[in-house]
DRENDO-1510 file (C-alpha; in Angstrom, 1 decimal, always signed):
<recs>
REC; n; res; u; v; w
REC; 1; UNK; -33.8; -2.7; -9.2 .
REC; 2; UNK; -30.3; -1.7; -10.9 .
REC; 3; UNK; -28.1; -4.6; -10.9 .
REC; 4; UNK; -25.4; -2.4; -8.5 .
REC; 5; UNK; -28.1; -2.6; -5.7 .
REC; 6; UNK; -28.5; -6.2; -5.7 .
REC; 7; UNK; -27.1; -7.7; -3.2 .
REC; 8; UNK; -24.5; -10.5; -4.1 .
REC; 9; UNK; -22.7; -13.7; -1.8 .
REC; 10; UNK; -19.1; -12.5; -0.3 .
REC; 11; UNK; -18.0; -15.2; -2.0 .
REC; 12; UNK; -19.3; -13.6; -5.5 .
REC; 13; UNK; -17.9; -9.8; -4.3 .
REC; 14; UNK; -14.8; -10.9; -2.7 .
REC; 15; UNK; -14.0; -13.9; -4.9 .
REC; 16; UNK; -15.3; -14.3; -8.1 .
REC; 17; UNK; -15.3; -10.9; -9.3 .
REC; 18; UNK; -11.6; -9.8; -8.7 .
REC; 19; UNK; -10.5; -13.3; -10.1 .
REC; 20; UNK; -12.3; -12.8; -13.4 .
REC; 21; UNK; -10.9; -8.6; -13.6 .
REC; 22; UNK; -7.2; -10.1; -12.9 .
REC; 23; UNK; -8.0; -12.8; -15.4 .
REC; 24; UNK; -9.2; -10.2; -18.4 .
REC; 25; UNK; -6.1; -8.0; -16.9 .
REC; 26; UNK; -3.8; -10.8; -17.7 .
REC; 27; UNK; -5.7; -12.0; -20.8 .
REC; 28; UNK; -4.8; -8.4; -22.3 .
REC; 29; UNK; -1.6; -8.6; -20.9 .
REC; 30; UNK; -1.1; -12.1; -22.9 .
REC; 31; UNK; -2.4; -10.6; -25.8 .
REC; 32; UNK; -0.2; -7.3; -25.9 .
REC; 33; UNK; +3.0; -9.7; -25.5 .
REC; 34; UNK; +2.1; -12.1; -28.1 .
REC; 35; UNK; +1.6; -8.9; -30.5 .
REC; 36; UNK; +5.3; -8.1; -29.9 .
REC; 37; UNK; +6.3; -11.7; -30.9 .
REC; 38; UNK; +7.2; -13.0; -27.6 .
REC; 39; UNK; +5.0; -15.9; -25.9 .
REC; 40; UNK; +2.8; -15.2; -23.3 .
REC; 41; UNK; +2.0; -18.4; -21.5 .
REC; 42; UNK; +6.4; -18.6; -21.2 .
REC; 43; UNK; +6.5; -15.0; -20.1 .
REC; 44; UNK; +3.7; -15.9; -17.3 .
REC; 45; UNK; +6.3; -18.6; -16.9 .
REC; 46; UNK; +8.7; -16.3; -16.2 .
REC; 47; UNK; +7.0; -13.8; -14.2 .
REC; 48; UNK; +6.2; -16.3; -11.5 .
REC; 49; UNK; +9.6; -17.9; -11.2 .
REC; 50; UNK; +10.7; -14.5; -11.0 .
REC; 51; UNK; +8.4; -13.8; -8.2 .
REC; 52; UNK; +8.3; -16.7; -6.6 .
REC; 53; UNK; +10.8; -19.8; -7.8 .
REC; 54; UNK; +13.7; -18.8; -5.5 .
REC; 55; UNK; +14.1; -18.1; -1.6 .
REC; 56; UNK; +15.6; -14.3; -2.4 .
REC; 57; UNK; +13.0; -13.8; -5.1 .
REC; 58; UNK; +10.1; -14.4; -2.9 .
REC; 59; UNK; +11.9; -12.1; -0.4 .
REC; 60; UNK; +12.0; -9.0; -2.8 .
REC; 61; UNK; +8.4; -10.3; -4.0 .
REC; 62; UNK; +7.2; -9.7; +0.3 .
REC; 63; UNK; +9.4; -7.1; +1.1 .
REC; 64; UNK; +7.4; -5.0; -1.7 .
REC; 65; UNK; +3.9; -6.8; -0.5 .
REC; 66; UNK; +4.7; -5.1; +3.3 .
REC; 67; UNK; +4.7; -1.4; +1.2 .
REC; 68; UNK; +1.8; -1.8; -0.6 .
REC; 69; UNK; +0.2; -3.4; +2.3 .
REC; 70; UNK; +0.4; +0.0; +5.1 .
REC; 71; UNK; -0.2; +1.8; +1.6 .
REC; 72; UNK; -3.4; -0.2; +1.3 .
REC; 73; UNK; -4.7; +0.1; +4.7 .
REC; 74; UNK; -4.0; +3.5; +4.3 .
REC; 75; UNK; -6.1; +4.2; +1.8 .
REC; 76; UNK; -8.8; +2.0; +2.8 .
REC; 77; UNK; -9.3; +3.3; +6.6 .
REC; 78; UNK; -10.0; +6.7; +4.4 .
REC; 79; UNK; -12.7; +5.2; +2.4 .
REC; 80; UNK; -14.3; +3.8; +4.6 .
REC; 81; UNK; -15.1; +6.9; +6.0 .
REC; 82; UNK; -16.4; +8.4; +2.4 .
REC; 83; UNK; -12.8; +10.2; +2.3 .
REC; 84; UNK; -10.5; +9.2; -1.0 .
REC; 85; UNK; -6.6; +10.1; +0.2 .
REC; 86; UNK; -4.6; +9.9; -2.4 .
REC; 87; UNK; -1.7; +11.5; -0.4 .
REC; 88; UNK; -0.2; +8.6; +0.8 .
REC; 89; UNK; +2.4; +9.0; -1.1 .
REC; 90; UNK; +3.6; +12.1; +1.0 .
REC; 91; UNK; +2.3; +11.0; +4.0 .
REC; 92; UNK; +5.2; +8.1; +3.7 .
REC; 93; UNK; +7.8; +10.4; +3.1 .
REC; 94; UNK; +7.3; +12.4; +6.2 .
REC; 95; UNK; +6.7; +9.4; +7.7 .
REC; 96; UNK; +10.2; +8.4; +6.7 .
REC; 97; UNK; +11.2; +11.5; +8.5 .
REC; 98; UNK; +10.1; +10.6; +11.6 .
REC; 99; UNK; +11.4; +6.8; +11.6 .
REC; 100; UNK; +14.7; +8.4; +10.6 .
REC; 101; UNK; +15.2; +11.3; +13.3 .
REC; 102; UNK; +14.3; +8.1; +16.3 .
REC; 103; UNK; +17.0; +5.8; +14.2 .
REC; 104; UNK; +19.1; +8.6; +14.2 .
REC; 105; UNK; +18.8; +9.7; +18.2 .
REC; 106; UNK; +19.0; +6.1; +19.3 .
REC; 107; UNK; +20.9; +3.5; +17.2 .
REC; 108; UNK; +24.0; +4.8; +19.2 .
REC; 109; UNK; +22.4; +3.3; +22.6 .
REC; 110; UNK; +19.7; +0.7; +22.4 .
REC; 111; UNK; +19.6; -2.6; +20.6 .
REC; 112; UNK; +16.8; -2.3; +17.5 .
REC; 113; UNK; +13.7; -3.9; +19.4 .
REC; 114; UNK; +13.6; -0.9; +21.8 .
REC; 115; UNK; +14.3; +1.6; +18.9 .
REC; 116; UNK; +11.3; -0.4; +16.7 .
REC; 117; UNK; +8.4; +0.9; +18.9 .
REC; 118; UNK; +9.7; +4.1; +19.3 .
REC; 119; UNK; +10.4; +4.3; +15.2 .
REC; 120; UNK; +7.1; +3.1; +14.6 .
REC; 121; UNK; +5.6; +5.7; +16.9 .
REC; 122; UNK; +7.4; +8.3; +15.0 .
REC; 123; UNK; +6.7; +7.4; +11.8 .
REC; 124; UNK; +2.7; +7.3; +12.5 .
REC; 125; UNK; +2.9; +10.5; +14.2 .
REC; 126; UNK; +4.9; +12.5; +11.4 .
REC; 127; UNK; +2.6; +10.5; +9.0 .
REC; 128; UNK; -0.9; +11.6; +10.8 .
REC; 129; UNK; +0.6; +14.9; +11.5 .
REC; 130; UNK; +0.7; +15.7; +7.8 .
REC; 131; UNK; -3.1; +13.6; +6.8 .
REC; 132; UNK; -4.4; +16.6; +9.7 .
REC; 133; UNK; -4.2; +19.8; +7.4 .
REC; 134; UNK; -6.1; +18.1; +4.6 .
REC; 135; UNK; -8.5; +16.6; +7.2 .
REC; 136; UNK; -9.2; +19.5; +9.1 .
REC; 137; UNK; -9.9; +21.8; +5.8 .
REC; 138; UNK; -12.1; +19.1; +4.4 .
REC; 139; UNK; -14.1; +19.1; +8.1 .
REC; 140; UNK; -13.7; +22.7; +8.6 .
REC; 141; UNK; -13.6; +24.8; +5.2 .
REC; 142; UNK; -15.4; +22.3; +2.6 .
REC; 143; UNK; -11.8; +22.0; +0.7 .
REC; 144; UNK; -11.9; +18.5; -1.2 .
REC; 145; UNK; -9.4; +16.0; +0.5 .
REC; 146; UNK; -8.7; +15.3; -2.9 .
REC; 147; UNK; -7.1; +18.1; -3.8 .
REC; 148; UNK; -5.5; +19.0; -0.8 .
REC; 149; UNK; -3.4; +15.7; -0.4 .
REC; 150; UNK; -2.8; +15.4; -4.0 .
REC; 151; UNK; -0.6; +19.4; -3.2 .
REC; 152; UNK; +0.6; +18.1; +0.0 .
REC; 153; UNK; +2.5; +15.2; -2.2 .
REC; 154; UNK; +4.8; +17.5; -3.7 .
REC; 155; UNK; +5.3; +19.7; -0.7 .
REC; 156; UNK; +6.5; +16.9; +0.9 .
REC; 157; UNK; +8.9; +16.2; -1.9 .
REC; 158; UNK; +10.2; +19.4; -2.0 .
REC; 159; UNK; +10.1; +19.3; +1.8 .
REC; 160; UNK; +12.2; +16.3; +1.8 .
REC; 161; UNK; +14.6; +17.1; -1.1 .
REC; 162; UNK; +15.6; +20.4; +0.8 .
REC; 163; UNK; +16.0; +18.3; +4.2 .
REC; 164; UNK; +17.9; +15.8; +2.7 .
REC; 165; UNK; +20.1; +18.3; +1.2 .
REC; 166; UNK; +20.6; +21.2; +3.5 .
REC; 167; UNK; +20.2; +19.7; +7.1 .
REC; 168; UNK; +20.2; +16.3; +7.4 .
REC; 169; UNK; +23.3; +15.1; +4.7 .
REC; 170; UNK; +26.4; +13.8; +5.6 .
REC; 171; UNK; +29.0; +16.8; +5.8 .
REC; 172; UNK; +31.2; +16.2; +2.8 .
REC; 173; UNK; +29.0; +13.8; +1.2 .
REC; 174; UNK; +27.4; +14.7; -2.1 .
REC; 175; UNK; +24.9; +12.4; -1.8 .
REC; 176; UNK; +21.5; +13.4; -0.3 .
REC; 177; UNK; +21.0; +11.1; +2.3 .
REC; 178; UNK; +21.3; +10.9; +6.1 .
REC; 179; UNK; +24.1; +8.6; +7.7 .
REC; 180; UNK; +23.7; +4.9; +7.6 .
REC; 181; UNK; +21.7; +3.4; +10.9 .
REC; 182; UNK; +23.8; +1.4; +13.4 .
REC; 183; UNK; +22.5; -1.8; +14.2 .
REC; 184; UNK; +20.4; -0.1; +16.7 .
REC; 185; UNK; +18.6; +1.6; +13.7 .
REC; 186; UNK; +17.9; -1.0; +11.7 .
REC; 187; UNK; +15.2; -3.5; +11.8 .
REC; 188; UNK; +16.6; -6.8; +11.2 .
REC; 189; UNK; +15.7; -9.7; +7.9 .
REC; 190; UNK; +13.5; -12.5; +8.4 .
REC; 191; UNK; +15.7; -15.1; +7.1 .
REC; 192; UNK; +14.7; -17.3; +10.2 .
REC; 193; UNK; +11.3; -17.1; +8.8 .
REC; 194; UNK; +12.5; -18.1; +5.5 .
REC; 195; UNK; +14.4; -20.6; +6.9 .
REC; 196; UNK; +11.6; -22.4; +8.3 .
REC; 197; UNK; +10.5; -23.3; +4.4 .
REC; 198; UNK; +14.3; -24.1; +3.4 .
REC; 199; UNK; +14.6; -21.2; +1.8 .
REC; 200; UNK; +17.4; -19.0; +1.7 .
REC; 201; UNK; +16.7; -15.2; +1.8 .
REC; 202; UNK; +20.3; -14.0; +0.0 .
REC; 203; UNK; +20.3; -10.1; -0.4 .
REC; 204; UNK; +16.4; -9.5; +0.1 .
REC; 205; UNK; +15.4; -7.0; +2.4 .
REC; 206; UNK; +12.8; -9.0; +3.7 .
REC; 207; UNK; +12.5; -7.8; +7.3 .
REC; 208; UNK; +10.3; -7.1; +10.8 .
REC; 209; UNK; +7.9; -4.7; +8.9 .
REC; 210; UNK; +6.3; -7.3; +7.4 .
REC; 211; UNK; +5.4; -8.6; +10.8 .
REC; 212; UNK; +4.2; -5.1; +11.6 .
REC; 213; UNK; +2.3; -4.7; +8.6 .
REC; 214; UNK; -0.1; -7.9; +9.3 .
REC; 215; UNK; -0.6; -6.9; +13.1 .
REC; 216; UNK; -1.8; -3.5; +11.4 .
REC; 217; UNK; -4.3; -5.2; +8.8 .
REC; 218; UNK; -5.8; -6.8; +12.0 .
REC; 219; UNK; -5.9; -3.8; +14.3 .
REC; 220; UNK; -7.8; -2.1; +10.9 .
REC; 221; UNK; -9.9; -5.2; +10.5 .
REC; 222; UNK; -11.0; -4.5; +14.5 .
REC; 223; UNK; -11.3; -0.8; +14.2 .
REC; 224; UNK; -13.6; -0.9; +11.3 .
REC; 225; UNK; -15.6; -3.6; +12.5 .
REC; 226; UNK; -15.2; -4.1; +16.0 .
REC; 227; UNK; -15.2; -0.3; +17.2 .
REC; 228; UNK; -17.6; +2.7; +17.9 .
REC; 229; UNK; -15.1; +4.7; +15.7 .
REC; 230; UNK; -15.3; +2.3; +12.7 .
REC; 231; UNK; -19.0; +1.7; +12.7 .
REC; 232; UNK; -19.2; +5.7; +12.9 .
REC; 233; UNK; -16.8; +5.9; +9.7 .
REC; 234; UNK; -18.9; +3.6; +7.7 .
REC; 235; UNK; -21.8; +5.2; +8.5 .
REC; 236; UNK; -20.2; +8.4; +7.5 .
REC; 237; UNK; -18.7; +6.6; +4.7 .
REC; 238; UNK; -22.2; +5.2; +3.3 .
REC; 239; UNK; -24.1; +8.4; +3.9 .
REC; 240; UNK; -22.9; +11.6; +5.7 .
REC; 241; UNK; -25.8; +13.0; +5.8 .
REC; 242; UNK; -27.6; +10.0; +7.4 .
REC; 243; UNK; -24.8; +10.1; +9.5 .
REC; 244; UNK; -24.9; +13.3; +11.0 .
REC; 245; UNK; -28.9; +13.0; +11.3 .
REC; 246; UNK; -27.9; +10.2; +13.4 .
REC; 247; UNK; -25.3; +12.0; +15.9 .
REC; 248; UNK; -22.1; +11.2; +14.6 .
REC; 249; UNK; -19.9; +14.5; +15.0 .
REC; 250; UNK; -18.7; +14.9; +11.2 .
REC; 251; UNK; -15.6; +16.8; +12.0 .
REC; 252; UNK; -14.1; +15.2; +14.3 .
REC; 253; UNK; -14.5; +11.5; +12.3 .
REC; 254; UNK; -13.4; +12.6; +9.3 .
REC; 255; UNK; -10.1; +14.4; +11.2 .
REC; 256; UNK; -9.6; +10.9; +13.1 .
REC; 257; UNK; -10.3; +9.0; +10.1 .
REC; 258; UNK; -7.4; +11.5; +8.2 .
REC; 259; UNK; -4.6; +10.9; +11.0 .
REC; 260; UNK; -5.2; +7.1; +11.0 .
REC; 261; UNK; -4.9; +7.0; +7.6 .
REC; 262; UNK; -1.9; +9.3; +7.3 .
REC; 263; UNK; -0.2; +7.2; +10.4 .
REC; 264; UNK; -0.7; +3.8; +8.3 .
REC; 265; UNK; +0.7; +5.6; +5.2 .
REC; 266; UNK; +3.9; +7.2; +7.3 .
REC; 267; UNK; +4.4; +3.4; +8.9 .
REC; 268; UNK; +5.1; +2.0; +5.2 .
REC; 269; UNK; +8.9; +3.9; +5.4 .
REC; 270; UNK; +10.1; +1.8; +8.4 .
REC; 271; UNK; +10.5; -0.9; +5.1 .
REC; 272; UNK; +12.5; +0.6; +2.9 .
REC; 273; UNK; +14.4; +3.0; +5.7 .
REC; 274; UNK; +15.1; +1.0; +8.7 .
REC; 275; UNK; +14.6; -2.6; +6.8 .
REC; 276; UNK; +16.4; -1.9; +3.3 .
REC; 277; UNK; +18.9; +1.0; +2.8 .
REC; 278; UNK; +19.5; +1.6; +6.9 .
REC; 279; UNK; +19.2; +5.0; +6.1 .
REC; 280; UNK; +17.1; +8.0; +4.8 .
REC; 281; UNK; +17.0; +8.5; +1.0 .
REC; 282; UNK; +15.6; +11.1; -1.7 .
REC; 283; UNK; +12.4; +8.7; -3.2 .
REC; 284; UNK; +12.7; +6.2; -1.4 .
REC; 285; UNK; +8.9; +5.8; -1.1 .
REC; 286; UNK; +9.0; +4.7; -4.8 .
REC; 287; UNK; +5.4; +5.4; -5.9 .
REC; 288; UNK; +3.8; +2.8; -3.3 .
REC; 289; UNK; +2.1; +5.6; -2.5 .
REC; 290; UNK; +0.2; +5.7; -5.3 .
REC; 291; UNK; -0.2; +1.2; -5.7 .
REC; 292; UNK; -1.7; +1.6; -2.6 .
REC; 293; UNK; -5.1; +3.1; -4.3 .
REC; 294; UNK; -5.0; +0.2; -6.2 .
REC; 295; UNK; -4.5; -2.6; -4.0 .
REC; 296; UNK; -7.2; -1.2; -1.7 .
REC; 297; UNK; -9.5; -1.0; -4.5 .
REC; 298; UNK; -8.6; -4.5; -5.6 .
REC; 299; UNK; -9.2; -5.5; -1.9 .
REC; 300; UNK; -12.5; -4.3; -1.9 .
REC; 301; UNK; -11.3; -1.9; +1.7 .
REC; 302; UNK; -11.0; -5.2; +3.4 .
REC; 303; UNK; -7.9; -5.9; +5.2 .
REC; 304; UNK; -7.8; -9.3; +4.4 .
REC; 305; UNK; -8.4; -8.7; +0.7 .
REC; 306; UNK; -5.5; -6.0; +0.9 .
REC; 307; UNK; -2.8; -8.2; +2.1 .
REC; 308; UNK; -3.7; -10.8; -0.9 .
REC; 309; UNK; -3.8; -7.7; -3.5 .
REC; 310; UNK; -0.7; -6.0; -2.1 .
REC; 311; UNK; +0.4; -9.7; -3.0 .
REC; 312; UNK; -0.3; -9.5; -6.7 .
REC; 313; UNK; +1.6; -6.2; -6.7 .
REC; 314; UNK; +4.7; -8.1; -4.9 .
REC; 315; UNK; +4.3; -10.4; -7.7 .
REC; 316; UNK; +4.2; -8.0; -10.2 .
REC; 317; UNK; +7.0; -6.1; -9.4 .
REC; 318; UNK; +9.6; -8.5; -8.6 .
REC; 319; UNK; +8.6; -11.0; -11.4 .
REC; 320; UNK; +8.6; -7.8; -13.8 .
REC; 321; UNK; +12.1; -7.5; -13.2 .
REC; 322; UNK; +13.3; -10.5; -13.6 .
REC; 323; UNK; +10.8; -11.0; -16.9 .
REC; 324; UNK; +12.2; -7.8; -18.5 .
REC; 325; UNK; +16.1; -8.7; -18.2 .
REC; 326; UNK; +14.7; -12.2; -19.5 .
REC; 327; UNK; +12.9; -11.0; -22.6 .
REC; 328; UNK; +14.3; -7.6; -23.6 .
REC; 329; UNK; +11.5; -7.3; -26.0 .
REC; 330; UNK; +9.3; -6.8; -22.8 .
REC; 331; UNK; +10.4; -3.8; -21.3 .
REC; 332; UNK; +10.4; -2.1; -17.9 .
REC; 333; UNK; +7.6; -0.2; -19.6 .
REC; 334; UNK; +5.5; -3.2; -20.8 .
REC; 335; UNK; +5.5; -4.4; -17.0 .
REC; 336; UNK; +3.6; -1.3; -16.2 .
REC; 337; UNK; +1.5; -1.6; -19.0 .
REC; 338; UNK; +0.4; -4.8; -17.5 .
REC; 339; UNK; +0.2; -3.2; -13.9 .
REC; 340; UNK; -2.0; -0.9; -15.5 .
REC; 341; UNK; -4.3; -3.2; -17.2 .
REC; 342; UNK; -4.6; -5.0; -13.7 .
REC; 343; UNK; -5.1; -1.4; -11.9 .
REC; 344; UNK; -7.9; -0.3; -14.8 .
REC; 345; UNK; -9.9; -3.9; -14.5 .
REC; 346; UNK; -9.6; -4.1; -10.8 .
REC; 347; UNK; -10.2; -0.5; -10.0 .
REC; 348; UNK; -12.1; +1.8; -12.4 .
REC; 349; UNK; -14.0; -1.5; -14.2 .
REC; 350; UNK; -13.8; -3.7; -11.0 .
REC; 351; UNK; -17.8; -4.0; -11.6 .
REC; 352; UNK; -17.5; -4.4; -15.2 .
REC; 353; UNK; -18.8; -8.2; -14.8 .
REC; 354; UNK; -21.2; -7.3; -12.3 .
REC; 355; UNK; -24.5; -7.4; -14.1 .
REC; 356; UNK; -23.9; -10.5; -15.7 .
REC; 357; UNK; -23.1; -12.3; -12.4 .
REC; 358; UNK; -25.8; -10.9; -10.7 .
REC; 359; UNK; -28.7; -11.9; -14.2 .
REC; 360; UNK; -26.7; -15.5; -13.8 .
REC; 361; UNK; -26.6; -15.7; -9.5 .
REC; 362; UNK; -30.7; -14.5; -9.7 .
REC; 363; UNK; -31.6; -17.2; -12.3 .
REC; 364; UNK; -29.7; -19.8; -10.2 .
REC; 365; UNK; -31.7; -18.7; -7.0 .
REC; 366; UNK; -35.1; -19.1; -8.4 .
REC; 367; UNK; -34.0; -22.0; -9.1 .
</recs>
């Protein structure tokens, strides 16, 4: 029996193994900075107080956690059902679309808690609206999702670059960018939350979505396990063949499992639209998109193990910003080459350590 077939504890899969691939990620890491001259263990120093030594740093550190989080799910809720969407990228910024347009109709009239449900609805409709085409011609014509959603990422750049500068700019503005939301279009900070710690938030745009973005990692943890639909999807997911031999209508989960997935994707913009800038912005999804493979990967597709890996990211990302202006000789681009290493060990050699923990686990066992 090949050592990928051997079935391993959860707290081996889910524990163990991405702790030692972020360990050999940041082991790299530690020794590309010492090769430069600077010294690891002060820059991991640095990183973390970055990320989390201050009230306003751990709200940039969760304010980018609550992106990579809907990004995640996103992703995931596509695996699951044997489907790799790598359009999430796009999916946001149509999403962004949609939470701007109810922003934009409402902020005038209603306080922000009745505009929130209606911007969330938006935003997972214009999200799942453009996951269908790719869905449907993977269901219907054999076209690989792959493909599809990787073109559909730069029509909806283009899409939104035109938008942003023919329809929806500010007569007499050269920027392209809608107008800035109302209070009735913005989703308001947590600093009560942060509060609570005796923290103080400062200029983070730490806000509601990160409320939102738990509630969805739960309804995603009861879909896939809880629900007829999710136990179809993982069926699908494991074997489609199987699957189909079994009953389950192939089409129609792989379209559903598309639009959920695009509507998780288009919910991440109602964090940097309605929560951040207030208004509607060229790139403002900022490659999360993209992070999102890797924190679901990282996550192993489970909710739960997304929140903690959209976590890291948060980490990364804030504490790389404050590390580079600390140590020039680490640069912007050196913080990606250590997102990298942590995207390459967690994600395409995430079982890199596998056999040996499985030869180890099986002699403990007999035992």
């Amino acid at each position: 029996m090949s050592t990928a077939s051997v079935p391993l504890p959860n707290w081996i899969s889910y524990g163990l193994l991405p702790l030692l691939n972020i360990a050999t990620a940041f082991f790299i890491s530690g020794l590309v900075v010492w090769g430069i001259g600077e010294d690891p263990f002060a820059a991991l120093r640095l990183l973390v107080e970055g990320a989390l030594g201050r009230g306003d740093a751990i709200g940039f550190t969760l304010f980018y956690t609550t992106s990579f989080i809907f990004t995640g799910l996103s992703v995931a809720v596509a695996f699951h059902a044997g489907l790799f969407n790598i359009g999430s990228e796009g999916q946001a910024y149509i999403g962004g679309l949609g939470a701007a347009l109810v922003a934009l109709a409402l902020d005038r009239y209603v306080p922000w808690y009745v505009t929130m449900p209606f911007a969330v609805l938006g935003a997972a409709l214009f999200g799942a609206a453009w996951a269908f085409i790719p869905g449907w011609l993977q269901a219907k014509r054999g076209s690989h999702v792959v493909i599809t959603t990787i073109m559909f990422n730069f029509i909806a750049a283009a899409l939104m670059v035109y938008l942003l500068v023919n329809v929806l700019i500010v007569p007499g503005k050269m920027a392209p960018e809608t107008r800035t939301f109302l209070p009735g279009g913005q989703l308001p900070k947590l600093d009560w939350l942060m509060a609570m710690f005796g923290l103080k938030l400062g200029p983070a745009p730490f806000n509601v979505s990160f409320i939102i973005a738990l509630v969805a990692a739960f309804l995603v943890w009861v879909l896939i396990w809880r629900t007829k639909l999710g136990y179809e999807m993982r069926t699908l997911g494991i074997s489609p063949s199987a699957a189909v031999y079994a009953g389950i209508p192939y089409s129609r989960t792989v379209i559903i499992a598309m639009l959920i997935s695009g509507g998780l994707a288009g919910m991440m913009a109602l964090n940097p639209v309605m929560g951040a800038s207030a208004r509607l912005q060229v790139e403002f999804v900022g490659g999360a998109g993209f992070v999102g493979i890797a924190v679901s990967l990282m996550g192993r597709s489970h909710p739960l193990g997304i929140v903690f890996a959209a976590l890291l990211f948060g980490i990364l990302y804030q504490g790389g910003a404050d590390l580079s202006f600390e140590m020039p000789n680490i640069t912007r681009e050196m913080i990606v080459v250590i997102q990298g290493l942590v995207i390459l060990f967690a994600g395409a050699l995430e079982y890199m350590y596998r056999p040996a923990l499985v030869r180890i686990y099986q002699q403990f066992v007999k035992r």
